[in-house]
TORLOFI-606752 format. One line per field, with one value per residue (C-alpha): residue number from 0; residue in one letter; x, y, z. Coordinates in steps of 0.1 Angstrom, whole numbers. Example, Ala and Ser with C-alpha at 12.3 -4.5 7.8 and 13.67 -1.06 7.14 Angstrom:
# residues 2
kolgu = [0_1]
mimi = [A_S]
x = [123_137]
y = [-45_-11]
z = [78_71]
***
This chain:
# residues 454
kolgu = [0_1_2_3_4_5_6_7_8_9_10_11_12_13_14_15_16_17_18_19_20_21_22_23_24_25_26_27_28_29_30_31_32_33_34_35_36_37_38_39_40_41_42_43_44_45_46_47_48_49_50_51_52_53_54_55_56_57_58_59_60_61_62_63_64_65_66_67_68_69_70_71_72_73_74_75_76_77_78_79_80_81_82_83_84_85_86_87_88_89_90_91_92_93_94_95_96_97_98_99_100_101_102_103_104_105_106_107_108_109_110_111_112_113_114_115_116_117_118_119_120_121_122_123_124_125_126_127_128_129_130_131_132_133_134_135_136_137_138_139_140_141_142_143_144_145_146_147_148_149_150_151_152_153_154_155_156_157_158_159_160_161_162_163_164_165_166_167_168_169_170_171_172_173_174_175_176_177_178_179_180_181_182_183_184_185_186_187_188_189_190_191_192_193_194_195_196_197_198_199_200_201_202_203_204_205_206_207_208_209_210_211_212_213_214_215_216_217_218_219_220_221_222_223_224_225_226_227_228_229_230_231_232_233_234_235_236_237_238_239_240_241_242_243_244_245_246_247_248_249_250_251_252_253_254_255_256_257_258_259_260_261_262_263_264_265_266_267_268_269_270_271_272_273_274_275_276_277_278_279_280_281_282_283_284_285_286_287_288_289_290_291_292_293_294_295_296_297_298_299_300_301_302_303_304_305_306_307_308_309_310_311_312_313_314_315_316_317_318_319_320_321_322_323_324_325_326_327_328_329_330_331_332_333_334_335_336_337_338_339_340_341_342_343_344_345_346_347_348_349_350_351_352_353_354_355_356_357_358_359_360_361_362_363_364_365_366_367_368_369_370_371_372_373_374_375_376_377_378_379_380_381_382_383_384_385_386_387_388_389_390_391_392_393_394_395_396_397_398_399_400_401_402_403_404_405_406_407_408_409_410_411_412_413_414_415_416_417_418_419_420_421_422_423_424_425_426_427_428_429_430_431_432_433_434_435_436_437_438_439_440_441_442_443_444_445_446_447_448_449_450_451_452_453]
mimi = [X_X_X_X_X_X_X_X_X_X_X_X_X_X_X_X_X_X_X_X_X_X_X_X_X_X_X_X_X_X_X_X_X_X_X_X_X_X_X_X_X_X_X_X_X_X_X_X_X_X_X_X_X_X_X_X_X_X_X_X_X_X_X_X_X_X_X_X_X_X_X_X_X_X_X_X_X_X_X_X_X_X_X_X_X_X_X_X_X_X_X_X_X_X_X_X_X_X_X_X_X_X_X_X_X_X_X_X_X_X_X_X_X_X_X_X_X_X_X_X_X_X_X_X_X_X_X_X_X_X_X_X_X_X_X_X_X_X_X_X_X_X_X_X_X_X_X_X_X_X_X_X_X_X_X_X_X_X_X_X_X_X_X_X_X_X_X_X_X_X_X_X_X_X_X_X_X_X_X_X_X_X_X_X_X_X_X_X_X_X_X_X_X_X_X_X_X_X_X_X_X_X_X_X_X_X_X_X_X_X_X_X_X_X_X_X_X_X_X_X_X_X_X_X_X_X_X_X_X_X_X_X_X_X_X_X_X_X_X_X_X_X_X_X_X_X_X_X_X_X_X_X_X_X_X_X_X_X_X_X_X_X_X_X_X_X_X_X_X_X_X_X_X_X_X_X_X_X_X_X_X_X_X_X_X_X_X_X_X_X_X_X_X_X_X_X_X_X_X_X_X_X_X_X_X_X_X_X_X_X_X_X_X_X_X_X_X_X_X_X_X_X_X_X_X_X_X_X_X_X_X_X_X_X_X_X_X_X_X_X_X_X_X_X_X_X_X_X_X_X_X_X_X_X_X_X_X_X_X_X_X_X_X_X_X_X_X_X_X_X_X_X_X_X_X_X_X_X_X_X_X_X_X_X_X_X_X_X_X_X_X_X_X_X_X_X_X_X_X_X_X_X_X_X_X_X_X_X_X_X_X_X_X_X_X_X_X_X_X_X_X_X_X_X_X_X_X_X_X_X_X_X_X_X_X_X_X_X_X_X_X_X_X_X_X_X_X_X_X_X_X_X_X_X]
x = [-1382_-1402_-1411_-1427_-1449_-1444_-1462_-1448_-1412_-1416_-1397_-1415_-1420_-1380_-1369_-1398_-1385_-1344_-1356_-1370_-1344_-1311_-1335_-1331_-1362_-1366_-1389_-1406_-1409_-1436_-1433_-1456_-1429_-1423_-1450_-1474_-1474_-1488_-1489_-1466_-1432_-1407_-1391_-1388_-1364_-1373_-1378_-1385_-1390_-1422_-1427_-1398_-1359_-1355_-1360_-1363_-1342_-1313_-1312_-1321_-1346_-1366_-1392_-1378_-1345_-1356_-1371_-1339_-1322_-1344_-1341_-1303_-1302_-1327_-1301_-1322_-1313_-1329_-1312_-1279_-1285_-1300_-1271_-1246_-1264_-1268_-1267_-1263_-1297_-1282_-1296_-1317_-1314_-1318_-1305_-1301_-1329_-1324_-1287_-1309_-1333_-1309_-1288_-1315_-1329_-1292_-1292_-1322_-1319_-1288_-1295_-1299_-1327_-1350_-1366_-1376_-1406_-1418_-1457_-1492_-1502_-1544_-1552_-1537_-1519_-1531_-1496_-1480_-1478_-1469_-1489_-1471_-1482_-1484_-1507_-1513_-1522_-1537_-1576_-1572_-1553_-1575_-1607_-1592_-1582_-1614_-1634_-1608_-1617_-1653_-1644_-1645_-1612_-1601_-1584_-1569_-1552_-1512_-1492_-1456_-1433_-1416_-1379_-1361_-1324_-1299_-1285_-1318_-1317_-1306_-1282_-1282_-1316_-1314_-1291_-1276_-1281_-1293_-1316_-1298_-1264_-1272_-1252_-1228_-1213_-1194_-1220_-1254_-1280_-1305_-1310_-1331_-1356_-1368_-1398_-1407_-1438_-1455_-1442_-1454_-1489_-1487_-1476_-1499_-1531_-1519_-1514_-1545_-1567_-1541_-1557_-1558_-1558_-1597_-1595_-1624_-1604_-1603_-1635_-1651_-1645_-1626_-1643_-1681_-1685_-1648_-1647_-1630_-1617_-1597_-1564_-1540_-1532_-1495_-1490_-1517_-1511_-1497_-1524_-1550_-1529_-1528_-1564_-1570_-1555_-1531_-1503_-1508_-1475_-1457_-1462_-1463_-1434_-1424_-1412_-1385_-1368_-1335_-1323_-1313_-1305_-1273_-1284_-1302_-1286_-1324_-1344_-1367_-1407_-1410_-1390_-1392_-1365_-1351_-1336_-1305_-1323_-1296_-1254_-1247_-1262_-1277_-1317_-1334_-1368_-1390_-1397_-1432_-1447_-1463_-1490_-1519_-1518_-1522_-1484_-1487_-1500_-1472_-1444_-1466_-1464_-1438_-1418_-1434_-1408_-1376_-1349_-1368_-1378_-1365_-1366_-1367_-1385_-1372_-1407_-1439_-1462_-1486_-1513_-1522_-1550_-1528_-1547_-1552_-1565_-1593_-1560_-1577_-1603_-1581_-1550_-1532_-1499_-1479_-1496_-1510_-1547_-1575_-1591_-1562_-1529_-1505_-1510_-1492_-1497_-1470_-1457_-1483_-1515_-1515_-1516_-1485_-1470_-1433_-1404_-1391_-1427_-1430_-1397_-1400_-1434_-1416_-1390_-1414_-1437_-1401_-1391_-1427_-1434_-1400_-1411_-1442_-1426_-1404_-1435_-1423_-1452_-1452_-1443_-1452_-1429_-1431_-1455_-1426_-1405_-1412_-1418_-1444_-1458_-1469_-1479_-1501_-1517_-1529_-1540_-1563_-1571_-1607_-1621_-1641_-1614_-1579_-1559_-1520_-1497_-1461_-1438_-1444_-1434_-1473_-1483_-1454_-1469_-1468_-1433_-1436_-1420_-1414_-1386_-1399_-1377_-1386_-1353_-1346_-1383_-1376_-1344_-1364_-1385_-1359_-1337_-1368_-1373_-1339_-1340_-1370_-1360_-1329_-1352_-1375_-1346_-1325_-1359_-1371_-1337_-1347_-1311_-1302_-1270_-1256_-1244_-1267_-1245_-1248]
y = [-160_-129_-138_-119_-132_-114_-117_-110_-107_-75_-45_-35_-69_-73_-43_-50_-87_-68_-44_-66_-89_-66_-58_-92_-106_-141_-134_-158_-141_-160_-155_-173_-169_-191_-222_-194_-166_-134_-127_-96_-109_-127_-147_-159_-133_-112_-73_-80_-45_-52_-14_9_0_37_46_85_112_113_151_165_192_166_147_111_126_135_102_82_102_97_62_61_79_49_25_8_-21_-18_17_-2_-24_1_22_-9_-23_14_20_57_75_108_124_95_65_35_-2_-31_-48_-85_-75_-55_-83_-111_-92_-86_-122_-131_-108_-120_-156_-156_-136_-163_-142_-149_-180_-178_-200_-205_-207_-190_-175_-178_-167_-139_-152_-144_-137_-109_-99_-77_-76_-67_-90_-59_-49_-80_-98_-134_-135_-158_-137_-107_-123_-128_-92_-84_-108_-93_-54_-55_-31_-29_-35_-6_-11_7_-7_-6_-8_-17_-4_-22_-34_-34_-48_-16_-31_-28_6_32_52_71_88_85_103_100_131_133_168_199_176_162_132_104_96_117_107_111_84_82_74_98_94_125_133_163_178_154_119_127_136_104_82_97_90_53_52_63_38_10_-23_-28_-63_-68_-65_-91_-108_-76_-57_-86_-79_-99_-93_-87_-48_-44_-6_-19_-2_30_39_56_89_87_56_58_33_57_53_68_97_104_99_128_153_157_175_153_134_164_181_147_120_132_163_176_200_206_184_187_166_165_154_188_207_217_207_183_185_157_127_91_84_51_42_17_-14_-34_-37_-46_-17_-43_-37_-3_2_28_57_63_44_19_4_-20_-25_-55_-72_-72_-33_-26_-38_-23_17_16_9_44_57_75_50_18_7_-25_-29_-62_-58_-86_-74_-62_-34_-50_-40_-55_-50_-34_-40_-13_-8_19_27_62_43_8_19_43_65_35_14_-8_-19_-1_-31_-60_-33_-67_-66_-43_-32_-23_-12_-2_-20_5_30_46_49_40_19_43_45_9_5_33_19_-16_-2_14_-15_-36_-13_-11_-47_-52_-26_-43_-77_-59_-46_-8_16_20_52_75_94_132_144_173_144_123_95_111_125_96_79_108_111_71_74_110_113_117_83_97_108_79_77_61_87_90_111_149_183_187_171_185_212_244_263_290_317_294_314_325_303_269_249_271_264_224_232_246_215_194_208_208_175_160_180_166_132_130_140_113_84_100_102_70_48_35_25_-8_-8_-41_-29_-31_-54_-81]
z = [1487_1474_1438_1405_1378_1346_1316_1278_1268_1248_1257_1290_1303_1297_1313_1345_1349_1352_1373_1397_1395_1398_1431_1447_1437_1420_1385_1363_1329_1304_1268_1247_1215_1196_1202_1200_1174_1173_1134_1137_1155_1132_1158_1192_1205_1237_1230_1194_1174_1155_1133_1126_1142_1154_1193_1185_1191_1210_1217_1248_1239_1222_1246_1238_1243_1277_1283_1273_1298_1324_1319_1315_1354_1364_1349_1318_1307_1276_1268_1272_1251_1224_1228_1222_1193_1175_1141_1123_1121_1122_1155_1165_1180_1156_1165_1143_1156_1156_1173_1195_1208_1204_1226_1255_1254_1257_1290_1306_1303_1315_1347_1378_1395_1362_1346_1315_1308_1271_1275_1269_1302_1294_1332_1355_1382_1417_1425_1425_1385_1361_1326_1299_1274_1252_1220_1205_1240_1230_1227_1262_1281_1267_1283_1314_1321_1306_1335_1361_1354_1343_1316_1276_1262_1233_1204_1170_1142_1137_1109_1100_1072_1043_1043_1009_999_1000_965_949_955_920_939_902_916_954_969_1012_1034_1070_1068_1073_1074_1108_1104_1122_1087_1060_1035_1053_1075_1055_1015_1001_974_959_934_910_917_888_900_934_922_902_931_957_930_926_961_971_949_956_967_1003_1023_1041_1078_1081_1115_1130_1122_1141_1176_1195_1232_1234_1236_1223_1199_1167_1138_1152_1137_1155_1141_1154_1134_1103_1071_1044_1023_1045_1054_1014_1014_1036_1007_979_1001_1031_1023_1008_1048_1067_1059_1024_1035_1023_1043_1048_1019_991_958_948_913_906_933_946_974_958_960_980_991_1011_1034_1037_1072_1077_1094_1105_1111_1081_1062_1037_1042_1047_1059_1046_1074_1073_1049_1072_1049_1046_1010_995_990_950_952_972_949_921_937_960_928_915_940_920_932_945_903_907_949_965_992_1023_1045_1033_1055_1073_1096_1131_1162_1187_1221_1251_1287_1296_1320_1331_1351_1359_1369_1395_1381_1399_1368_1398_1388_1410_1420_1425_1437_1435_1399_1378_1340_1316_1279_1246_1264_1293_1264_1259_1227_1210_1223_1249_1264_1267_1285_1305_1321_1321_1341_1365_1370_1378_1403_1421_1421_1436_1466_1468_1474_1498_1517_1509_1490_1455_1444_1410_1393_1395_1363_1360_1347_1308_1324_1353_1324_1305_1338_1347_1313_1311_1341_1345_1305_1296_1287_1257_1235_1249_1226_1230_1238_1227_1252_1241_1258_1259_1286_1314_1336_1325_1331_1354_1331_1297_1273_1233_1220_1215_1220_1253_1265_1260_1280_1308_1307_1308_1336_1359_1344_1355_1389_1401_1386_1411_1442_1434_1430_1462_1484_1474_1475_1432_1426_1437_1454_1431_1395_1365_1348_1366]
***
């Protein structure tokens, strides 16, 4: 029987191995987890959430609202599972994340078309494979794709956000609101802590000349000819997004708009949003404030914060090489590699960016490995639709300047005759989007004719 090799348990090599699978085809999923650590996961769970617990918005005339529901029409598993594992983040999607993964690995082991095998793949199968061994591939593995392509790896640095206890938090200064009241419960999402013009200058200085942990282990590059030391602007440690100006907070993640504080009935001058982080509503995580600081500097000024004085924080921030293909000249929009086409890339080290992205490109990789072990052509999604988009953008960007890309009305084709407005515009986009999304499943056959579920 037809058989696929895939390689990480993250959130695209997940979703690829239960695409394949629900498709009749017998998958071996390696995760190195747990005998093997990667200095960022926590546990041994499948489809562990590393950074922030949120998946992004749920609305529709928001890109990663689009994306989840092109994904819900091509039957995600990992959407499901999201969506039953939710907790309130107003308009986004936010899941409590060790319900989350236990959850999936739960699902996948269970399923009789998959093995789950608990080792270090150091060599790429000469099978038919899927890669998603994701940003912090092993050094190993890493060499091995390097031999296979002949290329120079990239690769930036990521960080993660603290998590504080939601009874260490002065509820006599914070306040709950969602912004603008966009909220599932009475009394708001998020917990809100806001500053007067004067604390926030004081927090951003101390910030600023905070102590920060060296990155000796990753300035030295890993792979001979390997570009170290780029951050990624969509996911910079707060501390360098202060450094680049006074206000850079006060218009970045400490906005305030459309909030206000109950305490002084104004909106305040700034303010850091906390962000449930699990069921229980007991920890909160810190949205934005991923950080490199040093653990003792962060207690020290993340207790500057109006509300968090006497925080116990359950997580540090912590920073992490996040590893990526040169995917414009490896890989076609089928995410199949130039030079081997039975070998498939997916998730963050093709180079797209947040959850969503990784499991859409999981999802894709399933369903085209599965045609390939079928002997039907692999097919690419139309670049009208989120998930064609981020396909096509990997895969035709200019070298020079690749950077990961999150899923963004920017990079859809132009609309014919786009509306003023903005929300009708992202409408347009994302009728056309859905439109040509149903086209491309009906042409092409994508949804298997035995339910999801099982």
């Amino acid at each position: 029987m037809d058989e696929i090799i895939v390689v990480g348990g993250g959130l695209a090599g997940s979703e690829a191995a239960w695409q394949a699978a629900i498709r009749g085809i017998r998958v071996r999923l390696y995760e190195m987890r747990p005998s093997t650590p990667t200095g960022a996961h926590v546990s041994g769970n499948l489809a562990e959430l590393v950074c922030s617990n949120s998946l992004g918005s749920n609305l529709q005339d928001r890109a990663s609202g689009l994306l989840k529901e092109e994904l819900r029409r091509l039957r995600s598993l990992l959407l499901q599972v999201a969506e039953t594992t939710s907790i309130p983040a107003g308009t986004a999607l936010a899941v409590d994340r060790e319900a989350f993964s236990r959850k999936v690995t739960e699902v996948i082991a269970s399923h009789p078309m998959i093995t789950l095998i608990r080792e270090e793949v150091c060599d790429i199968p000469p099978s038919l494979t899927i890669i998603a061994s994701g940003p912090l591939t092993s050094p190993a593995l890493s060499q091995s794709i390097q031999r296979l392509t002949g290329q120079d790896h990239l690769f930036f640095f990521d960080a993660i956000a603290p998590v504080v206890r939601a009874d260490t938090i002065n509820m006599e200064k914070a306040f709950r609101a969602s912004r603008y009241g966009k909220t599932e419960q009475p009394q708001g999402d998020y917990i809100n802590c806001p500053f007067t013009r004067e604390e926030y200058e004081h927090f951003v200085t101390e910030l600023i000349h905070a102590g920060r942990i060296p990155l000796r282990d990753f300035e030295a590059p890993i792979l001979e000819g390997v570009r170290a030391g780029i951050f990624f602007e969509g996911c910079l440690p707060v501390e360098v997004a202060a450094s680049r100006g006074m206000q850079a907070l006060a218009f970045g993640p400490m906005r305030p708009v459309g909030l206000k504080d109950p305490h002084t009935g104004r909106r305040p001058y700034a303010v850091v949003q906390l962000r449930q982080d699990n069921l229980a509503g007991t920890l909160y995580n810190m949205v934005g404030f991923q950080t490199n600081l040093l653990y003792q500097e962060q207690k020290r000024v993340f207790r500057l914060i109006p509300g968090l004085e006497s925080a116990e924080f359950v997580r540090f921030g912590q920073m992490h090489r996040n590893t990526f293909l040169a995917s414009p000249i490896l890989l076609h929009p089928t995410l199949q590699l130039k030079s081997h086409e039975h070998l498939f890339f997916a998730g963050q080290i093709t180079g797209v960016e947040g959850y969503m992205g990784n499991i859409a490109t999981g999802l894709l990789a399933g369903i085209n490995a599965a045609r390939l072990a079928r002997g039907l052509t692999p097919v690419a999604p139309p670049t009208t639709t989120m998930i064609g988009a981020l396909c096509h953008y990997i895969t035709h960007a200019s070298l020079k300047d690749f950077q990961p890309m999150k899923a963004n009305f920017g990079i859809l084709p132009p609309l014919p005759n786009p509306e003023h407005a903005k929300r009708e515009r992202a409408m347009q986009y994302v009728s056309r989007a859905l439109a040509d999304l149903d086209l491309w499943i009906n042409a092409h056959g994508l949804i298997p004719s035995i339910p999801s579920g099982e």
